[in-house]
N, C-alpha and C positions, 0 to 999 in steps of 0.2 A: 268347610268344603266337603263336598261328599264323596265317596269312592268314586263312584261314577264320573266328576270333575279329577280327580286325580288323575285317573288312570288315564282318560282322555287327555290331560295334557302330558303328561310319559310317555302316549303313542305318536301322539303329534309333534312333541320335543323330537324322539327318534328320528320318526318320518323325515323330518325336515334336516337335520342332521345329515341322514344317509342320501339325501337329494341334493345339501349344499355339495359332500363330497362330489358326487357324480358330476356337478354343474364345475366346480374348480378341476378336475382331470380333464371337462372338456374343453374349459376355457385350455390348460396345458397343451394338449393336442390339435388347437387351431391355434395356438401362438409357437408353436415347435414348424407344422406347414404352413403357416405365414414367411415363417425365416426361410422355410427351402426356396419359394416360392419365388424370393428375391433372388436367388442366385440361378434359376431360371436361364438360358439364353433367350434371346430378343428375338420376333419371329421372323420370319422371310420377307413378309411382307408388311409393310408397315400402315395400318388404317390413318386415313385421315379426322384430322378434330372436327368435331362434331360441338356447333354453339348451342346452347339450352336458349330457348326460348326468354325463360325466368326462371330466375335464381332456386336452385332447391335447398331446402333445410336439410340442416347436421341433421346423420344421425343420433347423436346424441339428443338433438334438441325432440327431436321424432320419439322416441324411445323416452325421454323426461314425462311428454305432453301427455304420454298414452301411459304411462304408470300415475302419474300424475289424476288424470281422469280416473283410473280404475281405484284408486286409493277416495275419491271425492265418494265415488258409486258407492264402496263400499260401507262403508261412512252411515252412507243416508240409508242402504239397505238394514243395516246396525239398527240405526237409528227407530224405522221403521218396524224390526222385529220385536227390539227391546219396547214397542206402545203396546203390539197386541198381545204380546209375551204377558204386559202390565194388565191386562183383560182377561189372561186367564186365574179363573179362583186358585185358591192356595190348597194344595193337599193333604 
């Protein structure tokens, strides 16, 4: 492995490191005003229900489909780079 691989993954270990943090403090801070959130009083007025037309997907399921996709994409971009990467001569 060459320095240049090295160091590039040492920056990007970090990077990603110091962005899970940031992503786990924020999940803390919408799971801290979620809880206020419920203890809330009820409002004056009270909206009536409203029927959906048809049925909408979990988020969950929304959010699997669409990492799901972007992990497929990236994949074949990989793929694609590592043929013409294979076409350039060797140094």
């Amino acid at each position: 492995m060459t320095d240049y691989v090295a160091e590039a993954t040492k920056v990007a270990d970090e990077y990603l490191a110091a962005v899970a943090k940031l992503q786990d403090q924020f999940v803390e801070a919408v799971e801290a005003f979620a809880k206020q959130v419920a203890e809330l009083p009820k409002p004056a007025v009270e909206l009536p229900a409203v029927e959906l037309p048809v049925e909408l997907p979990k988020a969950q399921d929304v959010t699997a489909a669409g990492f799901d996709f972007a992990e497929k994409a990236l994949a074949q971009y990989r793929a694609t780079t590592d043929k013409l990467v294979a076409l350039v001569p060797s140094v």
